[in-house]
C-alpha positions in Angstrom: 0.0 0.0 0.0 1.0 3.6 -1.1 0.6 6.4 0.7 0.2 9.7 -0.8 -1.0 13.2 0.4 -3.0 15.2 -1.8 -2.2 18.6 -2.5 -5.3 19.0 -5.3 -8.3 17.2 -5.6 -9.7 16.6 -9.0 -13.3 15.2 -9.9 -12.3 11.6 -10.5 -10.2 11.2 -7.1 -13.8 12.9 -5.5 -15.7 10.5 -7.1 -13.3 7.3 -6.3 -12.8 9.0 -2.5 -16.6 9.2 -2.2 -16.8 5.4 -3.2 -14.6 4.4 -0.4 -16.7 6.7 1.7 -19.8 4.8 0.9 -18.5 1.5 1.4 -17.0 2.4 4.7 -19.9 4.0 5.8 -22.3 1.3 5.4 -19.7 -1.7 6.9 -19.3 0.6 10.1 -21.9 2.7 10.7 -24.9 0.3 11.0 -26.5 2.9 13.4 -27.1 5.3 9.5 -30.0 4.7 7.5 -29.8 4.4 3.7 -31.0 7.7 3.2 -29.0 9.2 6.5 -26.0 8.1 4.2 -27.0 9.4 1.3 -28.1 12.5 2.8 -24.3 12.7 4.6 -22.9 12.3 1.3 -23.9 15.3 -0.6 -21.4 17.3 2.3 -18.1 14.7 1.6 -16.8 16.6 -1.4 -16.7 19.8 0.4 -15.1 18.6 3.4 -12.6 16.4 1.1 -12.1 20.1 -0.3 -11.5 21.8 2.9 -9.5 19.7 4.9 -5.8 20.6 5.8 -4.1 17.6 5.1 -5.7 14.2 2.9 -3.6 11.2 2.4 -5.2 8.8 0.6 -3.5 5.1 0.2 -3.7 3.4 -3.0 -3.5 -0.4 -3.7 -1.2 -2.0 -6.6 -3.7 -0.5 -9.5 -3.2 2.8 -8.7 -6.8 2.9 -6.9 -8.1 4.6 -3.6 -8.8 2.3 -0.6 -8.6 4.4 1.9 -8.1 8.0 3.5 -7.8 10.1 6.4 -7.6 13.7 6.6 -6.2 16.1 9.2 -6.9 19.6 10.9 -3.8 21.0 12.5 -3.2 18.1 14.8 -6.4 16.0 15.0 -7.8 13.3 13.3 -11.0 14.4 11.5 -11.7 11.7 8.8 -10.2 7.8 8.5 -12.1 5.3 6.2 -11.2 2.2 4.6 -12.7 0.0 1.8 -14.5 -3.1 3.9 -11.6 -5.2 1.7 -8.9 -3.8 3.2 -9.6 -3.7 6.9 -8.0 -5.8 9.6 -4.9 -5.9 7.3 -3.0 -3.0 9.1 -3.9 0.0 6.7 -5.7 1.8 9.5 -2.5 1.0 11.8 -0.1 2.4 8.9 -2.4 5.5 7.9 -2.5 6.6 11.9 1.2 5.9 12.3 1.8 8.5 9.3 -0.6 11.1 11.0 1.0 10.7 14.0 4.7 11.0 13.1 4.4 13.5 10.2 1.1 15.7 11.8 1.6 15.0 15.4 -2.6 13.5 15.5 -3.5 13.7 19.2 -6.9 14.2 19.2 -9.9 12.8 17.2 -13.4 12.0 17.4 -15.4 8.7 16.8 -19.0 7.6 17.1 -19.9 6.3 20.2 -22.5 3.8 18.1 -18.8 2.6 16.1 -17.5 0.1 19.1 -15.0 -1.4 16.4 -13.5 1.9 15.7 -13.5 3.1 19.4 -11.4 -0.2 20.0 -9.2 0.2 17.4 -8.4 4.1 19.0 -7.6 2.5 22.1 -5.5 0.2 20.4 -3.6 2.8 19.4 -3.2 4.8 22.2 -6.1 7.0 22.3 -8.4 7.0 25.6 -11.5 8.6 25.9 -11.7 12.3 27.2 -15.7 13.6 26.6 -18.7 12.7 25.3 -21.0 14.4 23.6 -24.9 13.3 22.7 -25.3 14.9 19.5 -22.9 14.8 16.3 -20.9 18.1 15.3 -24.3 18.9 13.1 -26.6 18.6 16.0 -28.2 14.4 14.8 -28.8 12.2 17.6 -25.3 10.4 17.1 -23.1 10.5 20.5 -19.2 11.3 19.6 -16.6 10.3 21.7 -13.3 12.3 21.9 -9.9 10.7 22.2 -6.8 11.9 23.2 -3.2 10.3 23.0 -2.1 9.2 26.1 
């Protein structure tokens, strides 16, 4: 797996970024409804377009399987293609955050007990709780910090 940071975004990496998105989306976030997701969606594209920093790792085809993107030093967006989890991609995206951004801080679903796990796998141990998403939907975040 490649990693690569993306300094523009052009419609077709959108498009294939939006994919992964999707497929993330609807392996992990069981709590969503069909048309929650597809609702969500519409905003993905602008916050691909506004974040700081997006690395995006590509398999042997030159494709997009996964992302993660970064605001100064916290972790605001990590999905992978359902494919390509458990197989240490999530592990290797942190790592890079972490050494080259200095990630310290992010924010998971409290309704995402894989991903919450995986945080703490990592490092990352709970610091507040919140009952509504960053939009105000009934979706309780939890925010981790590195310890």
């Amino acid at each position: 797996m490649k990693l690569i940071e993306v300094n523009e975004l052009n419609p077709v990496l959108i498009g294939q970024l939006l994919e992964v998105w999707d497929k993330s989306v609807r392996e992990t976030h069981l709590f969503l409804s069909d048309s929650e997701i597809k609702n969500i969606a519409k905003y993905i594209p602008q916050a691909l377009n506004s974040i700081a920093h997006l690395i995006v790792a590509v398999n042997n085809e030159k494709k997009p399987v996964a992302f993660m993107g970064i605001e100064e030093r916290k972790l605001e967006m990590l999905f992978i293609s359902p494919q390509y989890r458990g197989k240490g991609l999530g592990k290797q995206l942190l790592h890079y955050g972490m050494e080259n951004y200095s990630i310290n801080e992010l924010g998971v679903n409290e309704q995402n007990p894989q991903a919450k796990s995986f945080y703490e796998h990592m490092g990352f141990q709970v610091y507040k709780r919140t009952s509504t998403d960053e939009q105000g939907n009934p979706y309780p975040i939890l925010y981790m910090r590195l310890v």
